[in-house]
C-alpha positions as CSV (number, residue, x, y, z in Angstrom):
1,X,0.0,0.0,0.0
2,X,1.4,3.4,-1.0
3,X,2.0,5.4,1.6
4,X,1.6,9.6,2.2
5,X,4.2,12.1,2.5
6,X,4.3,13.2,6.2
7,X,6.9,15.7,5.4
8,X,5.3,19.5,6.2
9,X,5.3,21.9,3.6
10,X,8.4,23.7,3.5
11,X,10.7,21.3,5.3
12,X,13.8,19.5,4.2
13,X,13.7,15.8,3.0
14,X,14.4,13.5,5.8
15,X,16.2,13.0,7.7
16,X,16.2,16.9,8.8
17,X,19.6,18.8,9.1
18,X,20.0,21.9,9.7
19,X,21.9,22.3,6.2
20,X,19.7,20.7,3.8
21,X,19.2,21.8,0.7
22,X,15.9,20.6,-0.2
23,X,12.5,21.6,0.7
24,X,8.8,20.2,-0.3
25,X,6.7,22.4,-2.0
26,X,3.7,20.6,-2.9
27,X,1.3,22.0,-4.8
28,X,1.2,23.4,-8.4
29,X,2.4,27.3,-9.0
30,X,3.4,27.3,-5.3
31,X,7.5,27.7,-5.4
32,X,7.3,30.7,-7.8
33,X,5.0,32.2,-5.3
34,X,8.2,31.8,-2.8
35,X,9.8,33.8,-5.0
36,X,7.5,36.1,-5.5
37,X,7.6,36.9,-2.1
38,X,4.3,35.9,-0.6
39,X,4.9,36.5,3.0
40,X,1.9,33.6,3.2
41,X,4.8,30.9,1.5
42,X,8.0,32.8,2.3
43,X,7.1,32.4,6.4
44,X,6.4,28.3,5.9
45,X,9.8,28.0,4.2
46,X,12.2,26.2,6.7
47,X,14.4,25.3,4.6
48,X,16.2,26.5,1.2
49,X,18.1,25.7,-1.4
50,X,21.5,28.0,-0.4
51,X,21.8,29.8,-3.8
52,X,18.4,30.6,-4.0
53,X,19.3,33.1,-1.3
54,X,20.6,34.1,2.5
55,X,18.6,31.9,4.8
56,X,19.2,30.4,8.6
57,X,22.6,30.4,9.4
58,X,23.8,32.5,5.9
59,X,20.9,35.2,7.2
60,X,22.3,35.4,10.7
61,X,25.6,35.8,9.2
62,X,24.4,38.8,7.0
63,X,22.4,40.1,10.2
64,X,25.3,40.0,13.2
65,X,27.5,42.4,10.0
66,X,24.4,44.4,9.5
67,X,24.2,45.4,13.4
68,X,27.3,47.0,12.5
69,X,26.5,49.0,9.6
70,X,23.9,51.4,9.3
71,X,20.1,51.2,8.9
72,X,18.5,49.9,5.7
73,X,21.8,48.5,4.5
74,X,21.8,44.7,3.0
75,X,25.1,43.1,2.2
76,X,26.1,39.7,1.1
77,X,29.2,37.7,2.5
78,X,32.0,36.3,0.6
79,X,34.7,34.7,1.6
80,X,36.4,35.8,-1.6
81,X,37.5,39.8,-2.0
82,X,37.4,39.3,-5.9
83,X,33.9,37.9,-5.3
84,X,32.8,40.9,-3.6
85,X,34.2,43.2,-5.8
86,X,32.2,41.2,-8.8
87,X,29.0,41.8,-6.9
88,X,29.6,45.0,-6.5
89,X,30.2,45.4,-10.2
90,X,27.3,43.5,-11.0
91,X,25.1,45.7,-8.8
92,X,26.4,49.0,-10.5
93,X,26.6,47.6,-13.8
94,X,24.4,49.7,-17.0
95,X,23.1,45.9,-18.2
96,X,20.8,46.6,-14.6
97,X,19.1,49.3,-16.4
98,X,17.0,51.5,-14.2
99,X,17.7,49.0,-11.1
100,X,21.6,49.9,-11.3
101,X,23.3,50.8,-8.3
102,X,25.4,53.9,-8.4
103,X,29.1,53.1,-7.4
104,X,28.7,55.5,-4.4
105,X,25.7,53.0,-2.8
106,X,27.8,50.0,-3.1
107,X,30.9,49.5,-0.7
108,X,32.8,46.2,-0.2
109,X,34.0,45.7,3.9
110,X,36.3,43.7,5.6
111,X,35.4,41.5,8.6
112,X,36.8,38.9,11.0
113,X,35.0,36.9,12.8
114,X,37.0,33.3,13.3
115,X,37.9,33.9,9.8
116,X,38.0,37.0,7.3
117,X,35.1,37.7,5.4
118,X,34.3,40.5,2.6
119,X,30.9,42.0,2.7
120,X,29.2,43.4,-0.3
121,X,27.2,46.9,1.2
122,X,24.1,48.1,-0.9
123,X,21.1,49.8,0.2
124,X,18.4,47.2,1.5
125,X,16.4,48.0,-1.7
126,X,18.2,47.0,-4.2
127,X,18.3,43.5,-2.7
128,X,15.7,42.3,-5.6
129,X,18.5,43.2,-8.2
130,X,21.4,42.2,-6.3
131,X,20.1,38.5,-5.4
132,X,20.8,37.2,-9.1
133,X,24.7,37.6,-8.1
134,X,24.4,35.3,-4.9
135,X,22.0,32.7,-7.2
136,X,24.1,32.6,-10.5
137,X,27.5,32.7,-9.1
138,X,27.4,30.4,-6.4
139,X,30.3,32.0,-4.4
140,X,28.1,33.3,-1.3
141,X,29.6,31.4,1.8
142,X,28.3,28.4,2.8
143,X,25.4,27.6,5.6
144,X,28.7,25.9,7.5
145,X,31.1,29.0,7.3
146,X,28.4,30.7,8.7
147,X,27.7,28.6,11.6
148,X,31.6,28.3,12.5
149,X,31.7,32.3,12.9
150,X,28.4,32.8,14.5
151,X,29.7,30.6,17.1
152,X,32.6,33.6,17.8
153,X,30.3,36.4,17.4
154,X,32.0,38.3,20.1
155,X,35.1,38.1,18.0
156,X,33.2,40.4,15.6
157,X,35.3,43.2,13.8
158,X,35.4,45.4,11.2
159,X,38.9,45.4,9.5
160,X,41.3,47.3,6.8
161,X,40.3,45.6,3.5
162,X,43.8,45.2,2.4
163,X,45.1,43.9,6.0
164,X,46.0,40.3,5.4
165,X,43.5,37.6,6.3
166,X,44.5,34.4,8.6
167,X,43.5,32.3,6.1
168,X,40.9,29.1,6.1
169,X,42.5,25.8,8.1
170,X,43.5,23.0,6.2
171,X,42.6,19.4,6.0
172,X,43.1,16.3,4.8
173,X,39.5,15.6,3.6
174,X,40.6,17.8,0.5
175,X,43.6,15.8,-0.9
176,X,41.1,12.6,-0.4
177,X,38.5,14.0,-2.4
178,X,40.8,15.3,-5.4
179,X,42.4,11.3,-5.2
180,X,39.1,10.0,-5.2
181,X,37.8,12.0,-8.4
182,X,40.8,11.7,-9.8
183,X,40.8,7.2,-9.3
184,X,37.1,7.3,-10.5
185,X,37.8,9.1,-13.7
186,X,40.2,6.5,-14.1
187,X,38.2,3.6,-13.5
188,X,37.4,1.5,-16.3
189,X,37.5,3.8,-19.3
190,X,35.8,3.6,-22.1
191,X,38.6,5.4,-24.4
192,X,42.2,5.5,-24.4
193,X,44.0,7.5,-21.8
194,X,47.5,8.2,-22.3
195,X,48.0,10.8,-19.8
196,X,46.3,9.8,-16.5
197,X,44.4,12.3,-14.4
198,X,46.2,13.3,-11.4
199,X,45.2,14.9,-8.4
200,X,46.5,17.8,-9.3
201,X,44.4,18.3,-12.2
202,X,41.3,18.2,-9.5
203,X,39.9,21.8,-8.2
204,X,37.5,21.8,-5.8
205,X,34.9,24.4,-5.4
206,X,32.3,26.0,-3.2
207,X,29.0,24.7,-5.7
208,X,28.6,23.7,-9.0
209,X,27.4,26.9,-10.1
210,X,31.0,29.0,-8.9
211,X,33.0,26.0,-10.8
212,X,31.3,27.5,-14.0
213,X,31.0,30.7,-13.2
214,X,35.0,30.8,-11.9
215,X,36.2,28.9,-14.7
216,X,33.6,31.4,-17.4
217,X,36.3,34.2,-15.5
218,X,39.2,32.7,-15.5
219,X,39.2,32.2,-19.1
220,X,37.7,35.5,-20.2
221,X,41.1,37.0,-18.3
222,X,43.5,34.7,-20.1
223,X,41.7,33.4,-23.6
224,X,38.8,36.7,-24.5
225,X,36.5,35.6,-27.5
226,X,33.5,34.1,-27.6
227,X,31.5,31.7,-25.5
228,X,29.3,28.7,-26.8
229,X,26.7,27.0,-25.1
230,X,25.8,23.9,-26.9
231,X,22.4,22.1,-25.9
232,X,20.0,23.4,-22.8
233,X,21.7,24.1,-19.8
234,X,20.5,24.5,-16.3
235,X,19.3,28.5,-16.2
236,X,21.9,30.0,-14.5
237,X,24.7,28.9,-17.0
238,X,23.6,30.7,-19.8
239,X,23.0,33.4,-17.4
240,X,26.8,33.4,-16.1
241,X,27.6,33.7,-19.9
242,X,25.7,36.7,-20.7
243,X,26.2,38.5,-17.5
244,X,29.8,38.0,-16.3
245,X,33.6,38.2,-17.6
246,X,35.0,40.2,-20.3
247,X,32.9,39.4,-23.0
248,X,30.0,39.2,-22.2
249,X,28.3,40.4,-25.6
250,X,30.2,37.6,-27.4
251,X,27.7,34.4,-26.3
252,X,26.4,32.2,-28.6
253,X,23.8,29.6,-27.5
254,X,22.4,26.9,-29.9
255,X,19.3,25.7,-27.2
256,X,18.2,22.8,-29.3
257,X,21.9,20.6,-29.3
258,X,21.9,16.6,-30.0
259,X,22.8,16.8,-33.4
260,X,20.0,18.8,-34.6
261,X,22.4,22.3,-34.4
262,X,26.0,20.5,-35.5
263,X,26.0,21.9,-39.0
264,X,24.7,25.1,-37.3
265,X,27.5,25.4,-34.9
266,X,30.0,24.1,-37.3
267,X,28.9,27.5,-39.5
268,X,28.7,29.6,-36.5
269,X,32.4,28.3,-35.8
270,X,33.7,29.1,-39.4
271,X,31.8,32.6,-39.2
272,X,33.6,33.5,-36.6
273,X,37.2,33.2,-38.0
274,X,36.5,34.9,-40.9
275,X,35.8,37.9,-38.8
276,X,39.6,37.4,-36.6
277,X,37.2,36.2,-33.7
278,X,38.4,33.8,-31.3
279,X,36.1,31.0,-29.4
280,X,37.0,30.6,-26.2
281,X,35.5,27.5,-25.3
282,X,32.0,25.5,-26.2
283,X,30.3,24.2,-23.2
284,X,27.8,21.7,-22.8
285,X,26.1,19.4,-20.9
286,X,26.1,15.3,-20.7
287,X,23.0,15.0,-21.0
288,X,20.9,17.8,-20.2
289,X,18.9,19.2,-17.8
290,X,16.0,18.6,-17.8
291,X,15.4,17.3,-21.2
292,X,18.5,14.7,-21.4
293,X,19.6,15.1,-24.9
294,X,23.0,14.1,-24.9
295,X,25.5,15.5,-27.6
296,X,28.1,13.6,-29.5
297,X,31.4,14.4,-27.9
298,X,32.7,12.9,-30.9
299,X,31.1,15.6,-33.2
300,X,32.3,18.4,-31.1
301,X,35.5,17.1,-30.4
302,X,36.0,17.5,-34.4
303,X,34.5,20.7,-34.7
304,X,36.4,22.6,-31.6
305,X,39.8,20.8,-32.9
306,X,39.0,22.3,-36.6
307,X,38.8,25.7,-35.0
308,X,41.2,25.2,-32.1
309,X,38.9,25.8,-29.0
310,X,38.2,23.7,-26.0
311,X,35.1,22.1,-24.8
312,X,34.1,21.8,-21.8
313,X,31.5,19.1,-20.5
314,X,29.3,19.1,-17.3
315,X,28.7,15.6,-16.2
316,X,26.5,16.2,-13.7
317,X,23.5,14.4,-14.5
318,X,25.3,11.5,-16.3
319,X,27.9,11.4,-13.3
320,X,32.0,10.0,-14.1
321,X,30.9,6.8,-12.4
322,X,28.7,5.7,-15.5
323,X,30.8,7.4,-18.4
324,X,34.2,8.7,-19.6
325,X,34.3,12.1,-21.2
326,X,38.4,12.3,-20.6
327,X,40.8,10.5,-22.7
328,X,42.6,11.0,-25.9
329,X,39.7,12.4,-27.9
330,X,37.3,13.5,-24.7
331,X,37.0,16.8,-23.1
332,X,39.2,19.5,-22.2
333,X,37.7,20.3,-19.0
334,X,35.3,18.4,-17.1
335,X,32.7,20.9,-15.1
336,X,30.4,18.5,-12.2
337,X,28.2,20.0,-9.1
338,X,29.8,17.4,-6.7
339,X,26.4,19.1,-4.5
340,X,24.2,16.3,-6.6
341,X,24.6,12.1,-6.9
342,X,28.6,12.6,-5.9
343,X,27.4,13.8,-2.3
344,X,24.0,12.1,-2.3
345,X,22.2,13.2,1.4
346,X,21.4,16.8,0.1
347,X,23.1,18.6,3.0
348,X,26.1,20.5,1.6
349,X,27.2,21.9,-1.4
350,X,30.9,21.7,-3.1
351,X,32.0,21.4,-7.0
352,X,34.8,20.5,-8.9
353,X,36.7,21.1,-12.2
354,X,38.6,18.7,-13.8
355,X,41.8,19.5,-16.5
356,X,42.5,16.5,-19.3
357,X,46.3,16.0,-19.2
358,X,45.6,14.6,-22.3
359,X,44.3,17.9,-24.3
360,X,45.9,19.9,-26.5
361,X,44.9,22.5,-24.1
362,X,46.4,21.6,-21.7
363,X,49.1,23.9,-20.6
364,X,47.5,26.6,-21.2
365,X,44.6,25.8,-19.0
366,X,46.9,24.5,-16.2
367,X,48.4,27.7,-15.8
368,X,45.1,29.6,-15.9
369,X,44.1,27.7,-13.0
370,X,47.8,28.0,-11.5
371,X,47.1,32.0,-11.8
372,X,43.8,32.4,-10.8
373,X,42.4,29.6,-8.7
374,X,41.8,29.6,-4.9
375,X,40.1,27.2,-2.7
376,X,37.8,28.9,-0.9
377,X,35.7,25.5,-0.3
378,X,35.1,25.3,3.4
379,X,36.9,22.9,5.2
380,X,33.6,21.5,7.3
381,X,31.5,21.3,3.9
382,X,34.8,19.0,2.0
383,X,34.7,17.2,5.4
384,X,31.1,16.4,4.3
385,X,31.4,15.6,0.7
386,X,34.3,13.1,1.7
387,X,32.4,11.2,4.0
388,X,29.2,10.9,1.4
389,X,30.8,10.1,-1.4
390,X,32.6,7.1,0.5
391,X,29.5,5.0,-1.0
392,X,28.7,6.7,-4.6
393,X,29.4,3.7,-6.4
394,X,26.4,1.7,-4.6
395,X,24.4,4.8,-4.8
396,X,24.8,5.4,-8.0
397,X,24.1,1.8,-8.8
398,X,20.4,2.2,-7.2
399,X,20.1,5.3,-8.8
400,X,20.6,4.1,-12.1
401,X,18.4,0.8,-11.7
402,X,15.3,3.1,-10.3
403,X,15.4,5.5,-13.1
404,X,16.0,3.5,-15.9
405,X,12.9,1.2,-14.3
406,X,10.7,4.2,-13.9
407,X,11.5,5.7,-17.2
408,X,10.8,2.2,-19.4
409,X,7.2,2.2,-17.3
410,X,5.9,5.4,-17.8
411,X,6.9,4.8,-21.6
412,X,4.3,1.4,-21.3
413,X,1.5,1.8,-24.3
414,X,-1.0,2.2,-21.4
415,X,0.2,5.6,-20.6
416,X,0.3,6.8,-24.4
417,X,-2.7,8.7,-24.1
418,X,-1.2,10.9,-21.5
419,X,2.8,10.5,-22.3
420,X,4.1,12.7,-25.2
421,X,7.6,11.4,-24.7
422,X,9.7,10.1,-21.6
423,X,13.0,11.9,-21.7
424,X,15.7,9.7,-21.0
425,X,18.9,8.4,-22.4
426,X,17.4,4.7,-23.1
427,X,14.1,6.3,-24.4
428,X,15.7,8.8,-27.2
429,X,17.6,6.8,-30.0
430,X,20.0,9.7,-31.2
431,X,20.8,10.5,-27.1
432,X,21.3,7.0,-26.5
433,X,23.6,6.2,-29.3
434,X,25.6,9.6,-28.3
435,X,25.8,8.3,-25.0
436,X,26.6,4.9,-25.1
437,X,29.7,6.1,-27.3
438,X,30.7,7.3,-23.9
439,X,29.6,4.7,-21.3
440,X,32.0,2.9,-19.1
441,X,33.1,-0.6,-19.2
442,X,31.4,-2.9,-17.0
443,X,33.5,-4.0,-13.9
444,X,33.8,-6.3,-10.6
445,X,33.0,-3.4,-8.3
446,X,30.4,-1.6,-11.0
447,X,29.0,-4.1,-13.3
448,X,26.4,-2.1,-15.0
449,X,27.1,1.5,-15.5
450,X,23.8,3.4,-16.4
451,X,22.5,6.7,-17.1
452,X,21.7,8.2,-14.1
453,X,19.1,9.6,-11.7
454,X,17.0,12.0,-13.9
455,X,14.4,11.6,-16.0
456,X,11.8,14.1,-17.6
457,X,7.5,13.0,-18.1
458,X,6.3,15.4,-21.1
459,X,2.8,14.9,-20.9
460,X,0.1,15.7,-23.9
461,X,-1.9,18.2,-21.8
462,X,-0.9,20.4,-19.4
463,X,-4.0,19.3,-17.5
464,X,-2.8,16.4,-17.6
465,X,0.8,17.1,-16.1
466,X,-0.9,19.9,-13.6
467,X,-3.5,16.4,-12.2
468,X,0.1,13.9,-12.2
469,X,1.7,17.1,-10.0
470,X,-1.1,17.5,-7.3
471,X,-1.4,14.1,-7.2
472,X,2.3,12.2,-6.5
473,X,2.9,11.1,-3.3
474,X,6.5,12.1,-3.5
475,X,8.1,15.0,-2.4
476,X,8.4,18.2,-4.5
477,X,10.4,20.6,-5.0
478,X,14.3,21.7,-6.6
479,X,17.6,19.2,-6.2
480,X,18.8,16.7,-8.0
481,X,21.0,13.6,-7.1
482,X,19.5,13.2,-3.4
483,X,18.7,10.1,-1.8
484,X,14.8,10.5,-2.0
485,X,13.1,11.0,-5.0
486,X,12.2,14.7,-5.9
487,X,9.4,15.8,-8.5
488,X,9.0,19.1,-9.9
489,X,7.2,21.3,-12.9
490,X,10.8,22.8,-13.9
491,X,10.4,24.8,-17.0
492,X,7.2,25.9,-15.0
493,X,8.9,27.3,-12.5
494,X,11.9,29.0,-15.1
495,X,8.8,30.7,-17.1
496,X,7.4,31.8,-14.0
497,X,10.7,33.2,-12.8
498,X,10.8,36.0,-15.7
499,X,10.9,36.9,-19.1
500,X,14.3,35.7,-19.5
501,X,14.0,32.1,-18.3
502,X,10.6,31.9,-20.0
503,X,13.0,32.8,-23.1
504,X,15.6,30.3,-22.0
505,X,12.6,27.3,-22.0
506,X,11.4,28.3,-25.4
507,X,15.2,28.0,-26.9
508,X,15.6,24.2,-25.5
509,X,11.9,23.5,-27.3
510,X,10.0,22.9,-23.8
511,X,7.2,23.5,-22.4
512,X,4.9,23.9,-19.2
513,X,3.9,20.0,-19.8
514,X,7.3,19.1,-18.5
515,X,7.3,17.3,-15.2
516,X,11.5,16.6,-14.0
517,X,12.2,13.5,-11.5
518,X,15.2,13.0,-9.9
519,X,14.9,9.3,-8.6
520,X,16.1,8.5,-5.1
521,X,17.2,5.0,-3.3
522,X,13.7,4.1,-2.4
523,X,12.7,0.4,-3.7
524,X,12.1,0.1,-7.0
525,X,8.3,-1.4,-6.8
526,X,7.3,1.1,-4.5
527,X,8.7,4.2,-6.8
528,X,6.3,2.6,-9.5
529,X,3.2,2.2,-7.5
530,X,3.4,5.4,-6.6
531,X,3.5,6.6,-10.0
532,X,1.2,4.2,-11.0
533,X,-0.9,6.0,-8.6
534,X,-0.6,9.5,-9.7
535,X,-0.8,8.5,-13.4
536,X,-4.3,7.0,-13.2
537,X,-5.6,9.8,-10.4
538,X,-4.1,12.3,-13.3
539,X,-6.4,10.3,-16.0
540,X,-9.3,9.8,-13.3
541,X,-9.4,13.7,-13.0
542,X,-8.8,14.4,-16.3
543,X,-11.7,12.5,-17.9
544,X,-13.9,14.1,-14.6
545,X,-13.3,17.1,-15.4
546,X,-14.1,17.1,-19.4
547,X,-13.0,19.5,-22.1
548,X,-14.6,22.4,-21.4
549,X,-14.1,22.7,-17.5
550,X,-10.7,24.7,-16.4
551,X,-8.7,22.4,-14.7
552,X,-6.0,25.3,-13.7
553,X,-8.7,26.4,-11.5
554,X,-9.5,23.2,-9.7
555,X,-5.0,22.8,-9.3
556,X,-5.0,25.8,-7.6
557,X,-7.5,24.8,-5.4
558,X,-5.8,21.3,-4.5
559,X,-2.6,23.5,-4.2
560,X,-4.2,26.0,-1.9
561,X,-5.8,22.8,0.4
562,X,-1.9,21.8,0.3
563,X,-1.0,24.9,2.6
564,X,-4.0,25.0,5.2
């Protein structure tokens, strides 16, 4: 018997800690009205996705600074001054239009608490305009950083920004980590590999989101030109691209990918040297999020060696355990949120870049990183992703066996009334063939590499997906990669968000009808009941409800019920 969600609305996925990074939102339309700022939704939130904004211990941090600072101030905390000189720059910048900050309301301070920290000062009203720095870049402090220094609050100060900090304390959980990346890229490749990864080609990061973001900088300093985004990409990538670093006008984004936009992008490339412009890199991700159309690494690989640029692949949904994007003829850098199936309990955050000794590239990108790289990954939080990912491999392993089970039922004839298309590696030929190209060899410890955790349900109506939604007795809301399974109406919630991530659905060809799940550990028969369950309560309502009877109306009604 299928079971209810207990879990309130607003609360992290058990088991509760006090930095999660989940929260259930049940209830269609209802997490855009968090960011809306419904004081009705925003008081039931207990906990937050960190880069969605300062909350708990992050908001306490910001408060104890603010006590210190002058009425109707706001500032954001970095443990990075480069960081908080971006913000600033951001905040100020002419691309803000009429919300721009003048350069004379914006002020960067110095503080120590157990450790140095630089705040980013703006009035309190321009918070609204400010907040897309601390959700794209992903270099805000961490929920643990700000716990350690509330804890030596009386050590409070206000400091000379150029005085020299103490520094962050070492440990060894961040040479374990780098190993273990680096042994798992290793592990039974699918391509030669005649340069191994080393440690040293591992850099660790604060979230996914800063390892893009950093990296988008670090090469816009050392290799200007133009930036390509090949395929969908979770929003705040394209955002980073058109936003941030030194060329920001040069950004080229083909939404579609697979191989539909190869001849395009192969024009695009040759366009672009017959006007003396360079590319600075192509990124991309394997597969996407949340429409998993996987590219040919192959294809690329030709097109960015024709035109001598590197690509640059985020595994993060595919994971390294389950394919090999290194090697001889693979990527040049390798991008992955280490915050999703690497770390697996949804409780801290951490990313990681990875340079191919193999690449042509090579040099030149190890001594961009030499330059400009800093770890400013808190020592608590890689404490953390060590100890989680000391079981990825049998994670993973469920993780793979659950979606791929879920995906191949929901694509049953029964459901092809309601099912446009399941959107999954196994379930889209040209995706599966590109992926495939790349999937690991079988082996004693991992015997059947897969295709990962997430899977997309585009329904024929969006009555249809809006009935499924209200109806799942799952927990909803944003993550991927956790150990529970998570449902949620993501290009929904981007078209809610604004005109720009409305625009940014429309270019991967989605749609509202979209449903994302990011399958968990649970057992596999129960997972399927319970969307068993939802898919025939969907129909039930459906068929109730007839054509000519608004069924947006009665959703928002279930999703009002939700919060009483």
């Amino acid at each position: 018997m299928v079971t209810a969600i207990e879990t309130p609305f607003g609360h992290s996925l058990p088991p509760f800690s006090p930095h999660a990074i989940t929260l259930h939102v049940p209830g269609w339309g209802v997490l855009e009205q968090y960011f809306e700022g419904r004081p009705e939704f925003t008081s039931r939130i207990k906990s937050l996705y960190p880069r969605f904004g300062p909350f708990n211990q992050t908001q306490a941090l910001i408060g104890a600074i603010l006590s210190r600072l002058p009425a109707e101030q706001m500032c954001f905390v970095f443990l990075n001054k480069d960081s908080a000189q971006t913000c600033k720059e951001f905040a100020c910048s002419s691309d803000r239009k009429d919300d721009a900050a003048s350069a004379d309301e914006v002020s960067i301070r110095a503080f120590d608490f157990r450790f140095r920290v630089f705040a980013t000062v703006f009035p309190a009203a321009r918070t609204k305009t400010i907040i897309g720095f601390w959700r794209d870049s992903g270099t805000a402090v961490s929920t643990r950083f700000a716990e350690d220094c509330l804890k030596h609050i009386d050590q409070l100060k206000e400091v000379p920004l150029e005085s020299d900090p103490s520094g962050l304390p070492t440990t060894i959980a961040y040479e374990i980590l780098k190993g273990r990346i680096a042994e798992l890229l290793e592990r039974a490749p699918s391509s030669q590999h005649s340069v191994k990864v080393s440690p040293d080609d591992v850099y660790l990061f604060q979230t996914g989101m800063s390892s893009i973001y950093l990296t988008h900088l670090y090469l816009s300093a050392t290799r200007p030109g133009t930036t390509i985004l090949y395929g969908f990409a979770f929003h705040s990538t394209p955002h980073i691209f058109e936003k941030y670093g030194a060329n920001t006008s040069h950004f080229e984004w083909f939404g579609r990918g697979a191989d539909l936009e190869l001849e395009a992008l192969e024009s695009f490339a040759e366009a672009e040297l017959a006007a003396g412009r360079q590319i600075q890199a192509l990124w991309a991700e394997f597969p996407t999020n949340p429409n998993l159309t996987t590219p040919s690494l192959k294809r690329l690989r030709t097109i960015a060696d024709r035109y001598s640029f590197p690509v640059i692949i985020d595994d993060t949904v595919a994971t390294f355990i389950n394919v090999d994007l290194l090697g001889d003829a693979g990527t040049d850098l390798l991008t992955t949120s280490l915050t999703k199936s690497f770390s697996g309990y949804a409780d801290v955050m951490g990313g990681s870049i990875v340079l191919n000794p193999a690449s042509k590239h090579y040099p030149l990108l190890k001594d961009t990183f030499t330059k400009h790289y800093t770890n400013d990954l808190y020592f608590a939080d890689a404490e953390i992703l060590e100890k989680n990912s000391r079981d990825f491999l049998q994670r993973t392993t469920t993780l793979n066996r659950n979606a791929q089970a879920l995906a191949s039922y929901l694509s049953s004839p029964v459901f092809a009334h309601q099912v446009e298309q399941i959107h999954y590696p196994t379930t889209l030929p040209t995706s599966k063939t590109n992926y495939d190209a790349n999937l690991r060899s079988p082996s004693e410890e991992f015997p059947n590499p897969g295709y990962g955790c997430l899977l997309s349900i585009e329904f024929k109506a969006l009555e249809q997906a809006i009935a499924f939604f209200e109806n799942i007795p799952l927990h909803c809301g944003p993550h991927l990669g956790a150990h529970r399974t998570l449902v949620l109406p993501y290009p929904r919630l981007l078209m809610a968000l604004g005109k720009t991530d409305d625009v940014i659905v429309k270019k991967g060809g989605m749609n509202e009808r979209y449903i994302r799940v990011s399958v968990g550990l649970e057992d596999e028969q129960d997972l399927i009941e319970r969307f068993q369950q939802a898919m025939l309560k969907a129909d039930e309502i459906v068929k109730r409800k007839g054509a000519n009877r608004d069924v947006v109306e009665e959703a928002a009604c279930i999703a009002a019920s939700t919060l009483t």
